[in-house]
C-alpha positions as CSV (number, residue, x, y, z in Angstrom):
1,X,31.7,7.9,0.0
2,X,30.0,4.7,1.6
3,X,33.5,2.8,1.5
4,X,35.4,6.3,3.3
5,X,32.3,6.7,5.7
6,X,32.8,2.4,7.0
7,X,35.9,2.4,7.7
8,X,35.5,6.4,9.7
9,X,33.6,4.6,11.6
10,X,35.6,1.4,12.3
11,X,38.6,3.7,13.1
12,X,37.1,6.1,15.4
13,X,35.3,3.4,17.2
14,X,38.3,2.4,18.6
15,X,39.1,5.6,20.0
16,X,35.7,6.7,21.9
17,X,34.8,5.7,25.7
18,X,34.2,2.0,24.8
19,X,32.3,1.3,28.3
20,X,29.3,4.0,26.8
21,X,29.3,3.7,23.0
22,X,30.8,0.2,21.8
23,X,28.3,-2.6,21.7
24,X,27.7,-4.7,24.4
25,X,27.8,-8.8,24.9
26,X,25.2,-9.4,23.3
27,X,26.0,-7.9,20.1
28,X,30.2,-7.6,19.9
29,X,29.9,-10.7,18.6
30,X,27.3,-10.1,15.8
31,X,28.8,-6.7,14.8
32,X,32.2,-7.8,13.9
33,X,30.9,-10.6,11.8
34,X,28.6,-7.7,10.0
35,X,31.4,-5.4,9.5
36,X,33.4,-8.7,7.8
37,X,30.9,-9.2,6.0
38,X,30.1,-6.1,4.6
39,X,33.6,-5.5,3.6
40,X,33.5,-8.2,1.5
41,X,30.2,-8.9,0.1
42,X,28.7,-5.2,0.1
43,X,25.2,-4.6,1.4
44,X,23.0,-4.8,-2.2
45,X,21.0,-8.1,-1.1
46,X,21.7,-7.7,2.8
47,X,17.8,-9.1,3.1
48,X,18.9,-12.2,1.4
49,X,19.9,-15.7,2.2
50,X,23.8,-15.1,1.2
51,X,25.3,-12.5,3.3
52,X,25.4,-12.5,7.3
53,X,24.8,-8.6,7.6
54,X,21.8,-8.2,9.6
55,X,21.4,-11.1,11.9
56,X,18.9,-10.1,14.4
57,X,18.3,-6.6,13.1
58,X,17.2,-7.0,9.8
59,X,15.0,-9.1,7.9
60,X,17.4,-11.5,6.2
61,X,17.6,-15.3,6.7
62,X,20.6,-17.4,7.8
63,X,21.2,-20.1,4.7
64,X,25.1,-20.8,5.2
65,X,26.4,-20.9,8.7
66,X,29.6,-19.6,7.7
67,X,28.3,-16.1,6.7
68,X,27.7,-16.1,10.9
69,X,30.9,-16.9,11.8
70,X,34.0,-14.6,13.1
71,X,37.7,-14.9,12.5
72,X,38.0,-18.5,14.5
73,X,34.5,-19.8,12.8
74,X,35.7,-19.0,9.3
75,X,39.2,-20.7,9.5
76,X,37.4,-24.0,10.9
77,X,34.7,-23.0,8.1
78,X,37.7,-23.0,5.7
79,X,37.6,-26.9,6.0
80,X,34.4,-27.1,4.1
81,X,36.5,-25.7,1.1
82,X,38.1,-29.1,1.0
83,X,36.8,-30.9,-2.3
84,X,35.1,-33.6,-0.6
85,X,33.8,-31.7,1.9
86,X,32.6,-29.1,-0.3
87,X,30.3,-31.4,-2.2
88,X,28.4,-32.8,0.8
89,X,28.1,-29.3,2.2
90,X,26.9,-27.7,-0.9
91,X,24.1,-30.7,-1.4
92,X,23.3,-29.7,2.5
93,X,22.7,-25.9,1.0
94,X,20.9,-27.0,-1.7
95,X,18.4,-29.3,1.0
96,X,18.6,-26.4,3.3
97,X,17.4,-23.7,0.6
98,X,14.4,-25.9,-0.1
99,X,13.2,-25.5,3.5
100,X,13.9,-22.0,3.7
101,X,11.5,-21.6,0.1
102,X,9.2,-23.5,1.5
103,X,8.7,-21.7,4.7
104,X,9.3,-18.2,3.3
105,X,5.9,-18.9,1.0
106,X,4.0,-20.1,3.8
107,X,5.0,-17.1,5.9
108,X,3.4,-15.1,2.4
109,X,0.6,-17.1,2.6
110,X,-0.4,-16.6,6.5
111,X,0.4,-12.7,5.5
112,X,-1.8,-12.6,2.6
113,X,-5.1,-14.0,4.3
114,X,-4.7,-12.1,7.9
115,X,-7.5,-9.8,8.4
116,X,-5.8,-7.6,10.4
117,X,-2.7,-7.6,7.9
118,X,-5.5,-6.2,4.9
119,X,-7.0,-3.8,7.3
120,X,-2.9,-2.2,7.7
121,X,-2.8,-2.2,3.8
122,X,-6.0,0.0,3.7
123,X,-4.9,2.3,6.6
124,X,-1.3,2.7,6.0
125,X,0.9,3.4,2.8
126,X,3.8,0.7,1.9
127,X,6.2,2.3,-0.5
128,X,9.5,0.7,-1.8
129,X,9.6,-1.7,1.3
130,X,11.4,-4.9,-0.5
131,X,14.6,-2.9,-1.3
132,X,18.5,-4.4,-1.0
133,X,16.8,-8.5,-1.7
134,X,14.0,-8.4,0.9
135,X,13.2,-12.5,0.7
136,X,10.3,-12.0,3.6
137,X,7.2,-10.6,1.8
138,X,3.6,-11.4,-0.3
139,X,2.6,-10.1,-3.3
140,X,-0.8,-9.0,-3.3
141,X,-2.4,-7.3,-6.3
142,X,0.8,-7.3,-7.3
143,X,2.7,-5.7,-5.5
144,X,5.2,-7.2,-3.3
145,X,5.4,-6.3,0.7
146,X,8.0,-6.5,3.1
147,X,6.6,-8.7,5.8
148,X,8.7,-7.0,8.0
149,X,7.1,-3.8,7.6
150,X,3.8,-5.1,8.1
151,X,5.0,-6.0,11.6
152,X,6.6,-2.7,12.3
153,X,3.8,-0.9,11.1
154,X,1.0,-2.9,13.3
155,X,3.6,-1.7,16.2
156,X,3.3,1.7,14.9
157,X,-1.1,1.4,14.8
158,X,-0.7,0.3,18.5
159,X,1.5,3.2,19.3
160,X,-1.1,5.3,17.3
161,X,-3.9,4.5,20.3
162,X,-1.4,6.6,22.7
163,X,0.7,9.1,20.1
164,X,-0.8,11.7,17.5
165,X,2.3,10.8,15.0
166,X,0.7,13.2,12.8
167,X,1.3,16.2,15.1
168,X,4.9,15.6,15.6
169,X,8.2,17.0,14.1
170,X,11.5,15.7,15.0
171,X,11.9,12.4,16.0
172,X,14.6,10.4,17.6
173,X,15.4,6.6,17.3
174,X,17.8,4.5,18.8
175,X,18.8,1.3,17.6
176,X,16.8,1.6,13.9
177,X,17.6,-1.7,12.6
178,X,18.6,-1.1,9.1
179,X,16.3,1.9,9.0
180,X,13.2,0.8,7.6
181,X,10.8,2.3,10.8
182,X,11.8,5.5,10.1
183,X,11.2,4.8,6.1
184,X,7.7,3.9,7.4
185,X,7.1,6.8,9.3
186,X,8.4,9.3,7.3
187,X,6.0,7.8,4.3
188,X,3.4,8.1,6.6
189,X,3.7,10.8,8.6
190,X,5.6,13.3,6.0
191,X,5.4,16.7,8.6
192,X,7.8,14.7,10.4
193,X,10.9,16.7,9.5
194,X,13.8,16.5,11.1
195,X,15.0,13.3,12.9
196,X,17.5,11.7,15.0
197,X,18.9,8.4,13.8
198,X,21.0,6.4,16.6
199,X,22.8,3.2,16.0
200,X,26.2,1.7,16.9
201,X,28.9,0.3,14.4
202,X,28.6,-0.9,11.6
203,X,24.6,-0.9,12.1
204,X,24.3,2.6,11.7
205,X,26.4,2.5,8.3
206,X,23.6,-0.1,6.9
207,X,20.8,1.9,8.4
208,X,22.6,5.1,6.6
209,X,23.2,3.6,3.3
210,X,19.3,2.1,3.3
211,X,17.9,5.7,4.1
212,X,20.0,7.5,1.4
213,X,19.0,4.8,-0.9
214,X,15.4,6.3,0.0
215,X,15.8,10.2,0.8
216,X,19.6,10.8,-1.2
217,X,21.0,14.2,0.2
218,X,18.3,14.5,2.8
219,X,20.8,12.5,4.6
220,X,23.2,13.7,6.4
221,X,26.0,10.9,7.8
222,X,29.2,10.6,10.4
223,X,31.4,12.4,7.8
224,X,29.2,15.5,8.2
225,X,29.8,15.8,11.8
226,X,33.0,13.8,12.4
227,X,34.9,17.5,13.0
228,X,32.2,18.8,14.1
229,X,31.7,20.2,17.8
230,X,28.1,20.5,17.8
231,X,25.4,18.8,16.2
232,X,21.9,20.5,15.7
233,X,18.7,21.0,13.3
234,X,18.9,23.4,10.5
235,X,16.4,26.3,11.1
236,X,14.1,25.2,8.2
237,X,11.5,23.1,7.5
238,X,13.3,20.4,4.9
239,X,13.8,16.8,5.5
240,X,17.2,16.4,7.9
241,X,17.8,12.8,8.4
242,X,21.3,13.0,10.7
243,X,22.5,9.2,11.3
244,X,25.4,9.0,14.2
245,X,27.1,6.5,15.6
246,X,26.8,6.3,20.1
247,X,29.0,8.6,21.1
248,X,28.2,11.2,18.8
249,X,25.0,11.9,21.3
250,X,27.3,14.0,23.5
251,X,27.2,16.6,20.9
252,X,23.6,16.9,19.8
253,X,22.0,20.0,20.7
254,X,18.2,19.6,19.9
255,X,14.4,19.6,21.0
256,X,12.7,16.4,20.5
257,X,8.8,15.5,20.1
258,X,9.4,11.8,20.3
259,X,11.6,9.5,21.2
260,X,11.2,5.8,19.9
261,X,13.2,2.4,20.5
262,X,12.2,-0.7,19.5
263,X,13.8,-4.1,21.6
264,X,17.6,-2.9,21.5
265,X,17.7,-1.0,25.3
266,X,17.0,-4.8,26.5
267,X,19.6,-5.4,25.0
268,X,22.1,-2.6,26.2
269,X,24.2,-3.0,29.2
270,X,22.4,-0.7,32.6
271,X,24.8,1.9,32.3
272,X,24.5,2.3,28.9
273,X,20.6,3.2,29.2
274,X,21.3,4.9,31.8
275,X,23.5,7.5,29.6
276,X,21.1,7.4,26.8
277,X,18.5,8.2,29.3
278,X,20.5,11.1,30.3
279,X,20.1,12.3,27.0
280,X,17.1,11.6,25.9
281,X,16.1,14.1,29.0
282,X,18.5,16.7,27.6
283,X,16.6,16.8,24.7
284,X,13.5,18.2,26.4
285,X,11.8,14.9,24.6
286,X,8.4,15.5,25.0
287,X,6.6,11.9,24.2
288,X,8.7,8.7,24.9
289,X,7.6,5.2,23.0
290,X,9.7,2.0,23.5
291,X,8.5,-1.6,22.5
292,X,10.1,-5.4,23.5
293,X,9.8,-8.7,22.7
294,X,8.5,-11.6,24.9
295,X,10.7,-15.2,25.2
296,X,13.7,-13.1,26.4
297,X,16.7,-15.0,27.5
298,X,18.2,-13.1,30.9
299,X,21.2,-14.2,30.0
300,X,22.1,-11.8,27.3
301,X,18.8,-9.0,27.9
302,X,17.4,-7.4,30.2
303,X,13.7,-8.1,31.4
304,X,11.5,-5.6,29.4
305,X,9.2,-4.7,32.3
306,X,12.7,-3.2,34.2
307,X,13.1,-0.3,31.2
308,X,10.2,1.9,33.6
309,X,13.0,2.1,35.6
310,X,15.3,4.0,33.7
311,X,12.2,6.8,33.3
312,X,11.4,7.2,36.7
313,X,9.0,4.7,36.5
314,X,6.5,7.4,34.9
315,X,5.5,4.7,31.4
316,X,2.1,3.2,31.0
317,X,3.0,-0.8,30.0
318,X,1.2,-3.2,28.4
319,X,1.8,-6.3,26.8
320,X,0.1,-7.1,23.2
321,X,-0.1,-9.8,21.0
322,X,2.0,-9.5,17.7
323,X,0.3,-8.8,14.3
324,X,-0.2,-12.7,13.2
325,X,-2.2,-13.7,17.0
326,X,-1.6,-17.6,16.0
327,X,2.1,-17.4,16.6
328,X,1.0,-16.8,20.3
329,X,4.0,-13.8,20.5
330,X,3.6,-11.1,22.8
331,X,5.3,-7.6,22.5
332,X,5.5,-4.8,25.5
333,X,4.9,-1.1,25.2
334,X,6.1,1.0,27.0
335,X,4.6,4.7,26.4
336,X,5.2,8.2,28.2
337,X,1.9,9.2,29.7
């Protein structure tokens, strides 16, 4: 099924209204290296150091600069198959590597001693979060963390000052990364039933995969609703997790208590938030969360303070430090009042 359910989505991407649903600049490039690199090298350690997978939406780290290259990268990247080319760049991997250990066990160490890191571990639960070769995380009391879950789950606390989580249902993301916030919330927040999950191609095939590593048939994927002309809720109260690809959207037919997206609208081009926006009102959404990053480049993203405008102007914004306050990072929320 995960082979059949990639390449459903790689065909009927091409036949969808590209200006709405296909990614944008900023990502075209980065999602036709994933899909590459997916085909060939599968997604078991995609939060490694050897596959290019999740560049900029997952957790992984970039070792060999050929895994980040498309079709014209890889055939100059080809050169470095040459014998004695080959040998000097494999000593450079070898150097390389050394930095990347290095760093990744300082980044465990900062983790480990953070105050405000232990105070998460005793308020929130972290189950299962170092899954597919997670290489960013501490062990403490032995168990191992994702470090990238600590991060997602201090944004979650701050969102926690505005939002009851615990008194919501369905929930809605767009642009979920590989997954792993709505992992969190749904360990966390377990009346949460039914949910909403939004990414484009192949994104949304890692992000599926990752979630029915975690929930199995409680997922329900593109091949579910492919033929489908309408996509809703079952009347129940089991665990729906229904991962679509963009233009699937159009056929949704649902209530939502809250809506969440986490630095990929800045991303988007206007008109494309603009759509989703259209949407996300459709859905009688009743509580609205978004967060950004700070050290944008306007080039490629949007400034994070102009995503009010897309709601009317009606979200409270405020700009906080990140978990570890020494990196001097800031992050913006943007919450429904």
């Amino acid at each position: 099924m995960p082979k059949n359910l990639l390449q459903k989505l790689i065909n009927d991407e091409k036949k969808i209204n590209k200006k709405l649903y296909t990614a944008g600049s900023y990502w075209d490039y980065k999602n036709s290296k994933a899909a590459h690199q997916i085909i060939k090298k599968g997604i078991k350690n995609f939060r490694g150091v050897n596959v290019g997978i999740g560049s900029s939406f997952a957790d992984s780290v970039v070792l060999d600069i050929r895994n980040e290259l498309n079709t014209f990268g890889r055939i100059a990247g080809s050169l470095f198959s040459l014998p004695f080319l080959k040998k000097i760049f494999n000593k450079q991997l070898i150097v390389t590597n050394r930095h990347i250990q290095q760093n990744l066990k300082n980044l465990s160490i900062v983790y480990q001693n953070n105050t405000d890191v232990l105070s998460l571990l005793k308020k929130y639960k972290f189950e299962n979060t170092t899954d597919f070769g997670c290489i960013k995380k501490m062990n403490l009391e032995n168990k191992e963390y994702s470090i990238h879950y600590l991060n997602m789950a201090d944004r979650i606390d701050q969102l926690s000052n505005k939002f009851d989580f615990k008194m919501i249902n369905s929930f809605f993301e767009i642009g979920g990364g590989f997954g792993s916030n709505i992992h969190f919330m749904l360990t966390n927040f377990p009346q949460i039933r039914k949910i909403i999950y939004l990414d484009i191609v192949p994104n949304i095939y890692i992000g599926t995969e990752y979630l029915r590593h975690h929930y199995g048939k409680n997922v329900k994927d593109y091949l579910n609703y492919s033929n489908e002309k309408r996509i809703s809720f079952s009347k129940d109260n089991n665990l729906e997790i229904i991962c679509i690809p963009p233009w699937e959207i159009e056929k949704l037919d649902v209530e939502i208590d809250h809506f969440h997206n986490a630095a990929s609208f800045v991303e988007m081009p206007e008109h494309v938030i603009k759509n989703y926006c259209k949407y996300i009102k459709k859905f009688n959404t009743k509580h609205i969360s978004l967060v950004s990053y700070d050290k944008y480049n306007l080039e490629t993203t949007l400034k994070p303070e102009l995503l009010n405008s897309f709601f009317d102007n009606s979200l409270n914004v405020e700009w906080k430090d990140v978990l570890i306050k020494d990196y001097k990072r800031k992050y913006i929320y943007l919450t429904s009042r």
